[in-house]
N, C-alpha and C positions, 0 to 999 in steps of 0.2 A: 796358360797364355804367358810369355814371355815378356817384363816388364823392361824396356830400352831406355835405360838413364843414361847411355850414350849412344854415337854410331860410329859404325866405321864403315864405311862405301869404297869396295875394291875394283877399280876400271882396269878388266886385264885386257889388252889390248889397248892400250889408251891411243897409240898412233893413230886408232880408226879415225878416217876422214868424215866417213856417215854418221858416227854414233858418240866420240866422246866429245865435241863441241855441243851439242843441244845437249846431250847426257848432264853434262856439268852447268848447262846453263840451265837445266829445270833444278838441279840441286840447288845451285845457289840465288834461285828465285823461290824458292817452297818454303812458305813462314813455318810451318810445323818443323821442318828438318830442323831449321835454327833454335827450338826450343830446348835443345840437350846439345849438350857438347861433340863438335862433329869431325873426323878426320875423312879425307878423300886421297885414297892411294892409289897412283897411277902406277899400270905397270904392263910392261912389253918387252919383248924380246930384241926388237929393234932400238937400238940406243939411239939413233938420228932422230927415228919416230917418240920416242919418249921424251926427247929434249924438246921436239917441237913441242909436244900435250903439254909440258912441263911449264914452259914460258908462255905459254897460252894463259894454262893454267892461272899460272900466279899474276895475270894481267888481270883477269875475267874475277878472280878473286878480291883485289885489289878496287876494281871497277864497281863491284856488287858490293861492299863494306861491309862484308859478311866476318864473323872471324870463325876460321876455316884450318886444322892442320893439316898441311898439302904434304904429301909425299910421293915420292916416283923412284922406281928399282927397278931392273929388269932379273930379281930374284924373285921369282913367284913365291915360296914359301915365306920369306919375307913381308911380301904385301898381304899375304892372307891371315898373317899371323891378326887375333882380335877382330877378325872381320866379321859384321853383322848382313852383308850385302856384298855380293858378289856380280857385278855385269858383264857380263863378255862378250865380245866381241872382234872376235880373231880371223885372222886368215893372211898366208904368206903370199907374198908375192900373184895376188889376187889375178888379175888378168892377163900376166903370163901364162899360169896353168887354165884359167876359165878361158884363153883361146882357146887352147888345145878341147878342151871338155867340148866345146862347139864346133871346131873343123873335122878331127878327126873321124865321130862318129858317123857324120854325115856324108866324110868322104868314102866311108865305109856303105852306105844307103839308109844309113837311120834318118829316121824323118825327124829327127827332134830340132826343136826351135831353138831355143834357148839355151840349156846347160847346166843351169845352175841349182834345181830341186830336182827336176824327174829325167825322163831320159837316162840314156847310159854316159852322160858328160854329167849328170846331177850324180848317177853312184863312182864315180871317180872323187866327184866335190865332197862326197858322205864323205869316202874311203880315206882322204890327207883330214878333216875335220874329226875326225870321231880320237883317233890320240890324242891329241890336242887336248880336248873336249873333256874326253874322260880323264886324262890328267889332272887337268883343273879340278876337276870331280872330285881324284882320290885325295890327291892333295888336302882338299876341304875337309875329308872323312877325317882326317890324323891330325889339321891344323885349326880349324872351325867348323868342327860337325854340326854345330847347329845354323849356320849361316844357312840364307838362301841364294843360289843362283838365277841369275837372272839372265837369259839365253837369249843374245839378237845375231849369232851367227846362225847361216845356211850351211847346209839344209834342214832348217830350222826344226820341222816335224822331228826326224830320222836323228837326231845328236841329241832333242832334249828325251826322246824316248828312249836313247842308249842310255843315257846318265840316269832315267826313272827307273831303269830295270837293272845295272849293272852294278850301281852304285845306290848308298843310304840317305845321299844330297835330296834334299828338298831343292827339287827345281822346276821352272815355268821358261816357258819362253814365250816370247815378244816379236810380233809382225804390225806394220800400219798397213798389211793390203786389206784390211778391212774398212778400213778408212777411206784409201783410193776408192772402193766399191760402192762406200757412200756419196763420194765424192761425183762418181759417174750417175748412180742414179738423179743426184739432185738437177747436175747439167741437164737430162732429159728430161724430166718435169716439171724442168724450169722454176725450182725452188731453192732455200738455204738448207743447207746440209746442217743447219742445226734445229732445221722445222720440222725433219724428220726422226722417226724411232725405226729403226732397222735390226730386225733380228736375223744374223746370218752365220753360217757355221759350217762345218765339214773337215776337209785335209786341208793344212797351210798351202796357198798358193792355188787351191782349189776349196775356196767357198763355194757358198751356195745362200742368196737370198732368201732366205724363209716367206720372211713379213714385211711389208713397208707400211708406215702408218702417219698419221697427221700424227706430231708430237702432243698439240693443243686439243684439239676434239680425237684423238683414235679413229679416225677414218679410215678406211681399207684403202691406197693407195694403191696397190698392185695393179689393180683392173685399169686403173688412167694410168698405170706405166706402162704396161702393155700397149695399150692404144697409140700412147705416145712414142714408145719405140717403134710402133709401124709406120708411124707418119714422119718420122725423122726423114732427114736426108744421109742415104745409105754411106756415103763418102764422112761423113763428119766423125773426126776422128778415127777414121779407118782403124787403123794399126793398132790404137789404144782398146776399142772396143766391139768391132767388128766379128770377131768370133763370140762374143760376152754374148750379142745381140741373138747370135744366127743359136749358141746354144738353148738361151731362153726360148725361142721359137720350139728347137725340139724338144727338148727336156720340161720346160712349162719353169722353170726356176732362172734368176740371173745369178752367172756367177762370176766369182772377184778371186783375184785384185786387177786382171786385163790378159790382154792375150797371150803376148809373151812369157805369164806364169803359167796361166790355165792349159795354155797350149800345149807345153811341155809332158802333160798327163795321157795327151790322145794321140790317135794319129794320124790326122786328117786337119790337124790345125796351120801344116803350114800357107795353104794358100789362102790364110786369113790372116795374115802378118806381112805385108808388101816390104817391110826392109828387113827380113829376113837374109836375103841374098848381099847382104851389105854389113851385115853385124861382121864387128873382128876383120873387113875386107883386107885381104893384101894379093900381091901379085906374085906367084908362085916362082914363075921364071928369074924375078930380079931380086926378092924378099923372102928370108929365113928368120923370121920373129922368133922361134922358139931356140936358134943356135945364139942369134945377139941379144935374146931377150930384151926384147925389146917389140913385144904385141901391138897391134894396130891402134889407132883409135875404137871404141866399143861403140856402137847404137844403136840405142834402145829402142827408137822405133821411129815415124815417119812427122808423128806427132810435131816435132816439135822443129821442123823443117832442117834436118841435118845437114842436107847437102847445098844448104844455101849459105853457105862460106866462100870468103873472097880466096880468088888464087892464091894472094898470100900469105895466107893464113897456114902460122905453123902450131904445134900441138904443141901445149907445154910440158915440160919435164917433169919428173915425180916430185922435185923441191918445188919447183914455181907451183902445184895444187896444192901442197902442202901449206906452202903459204896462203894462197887463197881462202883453203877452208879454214884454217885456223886464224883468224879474223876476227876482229871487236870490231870492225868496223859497224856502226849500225844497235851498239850494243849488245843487249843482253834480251835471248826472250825466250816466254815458257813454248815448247814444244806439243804438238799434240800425242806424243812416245809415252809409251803405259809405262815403263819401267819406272820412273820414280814415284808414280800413282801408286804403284804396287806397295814400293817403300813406306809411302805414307800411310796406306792404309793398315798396310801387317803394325810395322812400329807403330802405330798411334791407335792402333785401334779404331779405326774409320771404317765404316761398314762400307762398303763404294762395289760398285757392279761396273765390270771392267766387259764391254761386252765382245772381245775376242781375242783368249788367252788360250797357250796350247800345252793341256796337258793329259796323260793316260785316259782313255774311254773304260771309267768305269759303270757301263750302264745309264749313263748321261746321254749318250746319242744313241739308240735301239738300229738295232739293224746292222750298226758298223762293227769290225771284230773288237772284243773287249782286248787291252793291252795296247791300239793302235795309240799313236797321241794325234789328239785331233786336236780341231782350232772350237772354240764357244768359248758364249758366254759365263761367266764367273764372277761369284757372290767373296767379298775381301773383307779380310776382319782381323783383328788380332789373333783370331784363330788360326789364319791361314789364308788359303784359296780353294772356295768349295766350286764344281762345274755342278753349272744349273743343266735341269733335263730340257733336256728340247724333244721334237718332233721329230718321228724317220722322214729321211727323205724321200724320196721316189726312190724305185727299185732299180732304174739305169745308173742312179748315181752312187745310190750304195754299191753297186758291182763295181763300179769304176775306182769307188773309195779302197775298197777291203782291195782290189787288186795290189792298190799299192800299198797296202798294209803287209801281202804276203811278200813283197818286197824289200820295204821295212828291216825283218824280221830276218831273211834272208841274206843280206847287206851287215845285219851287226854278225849273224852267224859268221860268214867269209872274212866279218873283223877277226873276230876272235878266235877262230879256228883256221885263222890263215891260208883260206882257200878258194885259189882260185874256181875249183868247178860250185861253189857256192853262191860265187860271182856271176858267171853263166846261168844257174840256175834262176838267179835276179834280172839278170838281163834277156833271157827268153820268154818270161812274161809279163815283158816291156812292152808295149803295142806298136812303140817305135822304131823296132828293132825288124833289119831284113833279112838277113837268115843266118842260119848254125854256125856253118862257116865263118863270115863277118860277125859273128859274136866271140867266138875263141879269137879270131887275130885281133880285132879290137882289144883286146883281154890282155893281149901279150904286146902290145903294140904302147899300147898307155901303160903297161906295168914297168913297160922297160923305159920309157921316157920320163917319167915322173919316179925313178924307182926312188931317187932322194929321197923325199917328201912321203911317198906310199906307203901303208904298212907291205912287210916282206908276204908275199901270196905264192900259193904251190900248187901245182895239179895235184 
């Protein structure tokens, strides 16, 4: 066990607008961090984006009265040099390409919702993410082999399972749709999400509720969820949970993090997502997003009443968000994101049960293929991160899991062996996929639009 008389915490990607504001705000709220001498290196490819993280940075540090060596480079090898923690959180020009990953297929007949984990718009997002990814990875091997990685880019499963099999990096990755999941069952049993103990696991973006329990007494919960999801009103939060609902009914299990992830795995989810027809909207005849890059607004779903904006109302530009999320306004506060949990408990030796961390299925989940990485529960220590065993799931779910495991597995092959019929071979047992034909043009169609960013693919 590795004894930490200092740290060094590497933010690659610091531009991230989702992940390096709360990232560095649980850093520098976490009393244990501050007990050994601590640097935090930002670091990104985009120099606009690093200056923003940067001045943030040294505000948020400033603010917290921490004493903190800050640094920011856009030389990766640079920033990993002495690094004890590695978190990443990358992706170029995110919703110019995640249009495409959602118009194109669909305008081909793919029934997929979403884009951005399953479908054949989720193995385009693998296909630009996996260089990247394992980059960083070798990188690690030659500049701080013993660091660990800590994975919050999509598609989350499919990139931390490239890096556990391709490379010697110790790595985990990190999702809160376990959380949303807890989040939704509490709204229907009209309780606090911290009354309850929830065991749940599976593929990232496709949980599966095991257990719900009284925290305080262990009471079996399930049976009054069930009840209570029938008595719901069918409308209440449509979009958010409406297929979550209708699966539980058939499958006898709820599953997380909401529709627009879960959806993306089956396919038959779209007429259980009402703003489906509206995510990425533009108007074909007057609008070429992908020539002026410049992508539509995204939305996510009906929830949260999207289309109830004044006439006019204009979208703001990438700088005006930027500033937005990088913000002190309001302070400084801890986040519910496992990533610096992790830190604390590996460096300080804290034993802590993190309960949905995604790493290789070594006999931890029975039933599903060993080698996939799944999402569970896991026991943290200065040892590491051991996956606790859990229960099979039902027999429809594991088919549906291991389908995308032989996916998976398929998708890092067509990485590394630069080929495209490996590609087809992943996207023909996609369920969302309409036939042969429209899989080979889609195939040549996105490889030649994104060929920048793509690794180079061959028949």
């Amino acid at each position: 066990m590795k004894r930490y008389e200092k740290l060094k915490i590497v933010m690659v990607g610091a531009g991230s607008c989702s992940f390096c504001p709360v990232t560095l705000g649980d850093i520098l709220l976490s009393e244990s961090i501050h007990t050994v001498p601590l640097t935090v290196s930002l670091m990104d490819i985009d120099s606009h984006a690093l200056e923003v993280s940067r001045e943030y940075a040294e505000k948020a540090v400033a603010l917290s009265g921490r004493k903190v060596t800050l640094e920011a480079t856009t030389d990766l090898d640079t920033a990993l040099k002495d690094a004890d923690f590695v978190v990443a959180a990358i992706e170029v020009d995110r919703y110019h390409y995640w249009s495409m990953d959602f118009h194109i297929p669909r305008r081909y007949g793919f029934r997929q919702i979403y884009g951005e984990n399953g479908g054949p718009g989720g193995m385009f997002h693998t296909l630009r993410n996996l260089g990247p990814t394992l980059h960083i990875a070798h990188r690690m091997e030659e500049i701080c082999p013993e660091a660990w990685l800590i994975n919050y880019t999509n598609p989350e499963a499919k990139l931390v399972e490239a890096v556990l099999k391709e490379t010697k990096i110790r790595a985990v990755g990190v999702c809160h749709g376990y959380d949303m999941g807890v989040e939704q069952i509490a709204r229907i049993l009209e309780r606090k999400p911290e009354e309850l103990s929830v065991t749940a696991y599976g593929l990232n973006h496709f949980g599966w509720v095991q257990s719900i329990r009284d925290k305080k007494t262990g009471e079996d919960l399930y049976p009054l969820f069930k009840e209570k999801e029938r008595e719901a009103h069918w409308l209440a939060s449509w979009d958010e949970v409406a297929l979550s609902r209708m699966m539980l009914r058939t499958f006898g299990l709820y599953p997380y993090p909401g529709a627009n992830h879960i959806g993306e795995y089956i396919a038959w989810s779209d007429s259980f997502l009402a703003s489906t027809q509206i995510q990425y909207f533009f108007d074909p005849a007057s609008e070429h997003p992908w020539e002026t890059r410049k992508p539509p607004r995204f939305v996510y779903d009906f929830c949260s009443n999207p289309t109830a904006i004044p006439f006019s109302e204009k979208d703001r530009d990438k700088e005006e968000e930027y500033r937005a999320v990088f913000s002190l306004e309001g302070g400084l506060h801890r986040s519910s994101e496992y990533g610096i949990p992790i830190i604390e408990s590996i460096a300080f030796d804290r034993k802590t049960v993190i309960p949905s961390l995604n790493l290789l299925n070594k006999g931890q989940m029975p039933g599903i293929l060993p080698g996939l990485c799944v999402e569970g529960p896991c026991e943290l220590s200065g040892e590491g991160i051991r996956p606790l065993p859990v229960e099979p799931l039902p027999a429809a779910i594991t088919a549906m899991i291991n389908r995308q495991g032989a996916i998976h597995q398929l998708l890092l092959e067509a990485y590394l062996e630069k080929s495209k019929n490996k590609l087809l071979q992943a996207m023909l047992l996609d369920p969302t996929v309409s036939t042969y034909e429209n899989a080979v043009a889609l195939i040549d169609e996105m490889c030649e639009r994104q060929k920048e960013i793509l690794p180079e693919l061959c028949w």
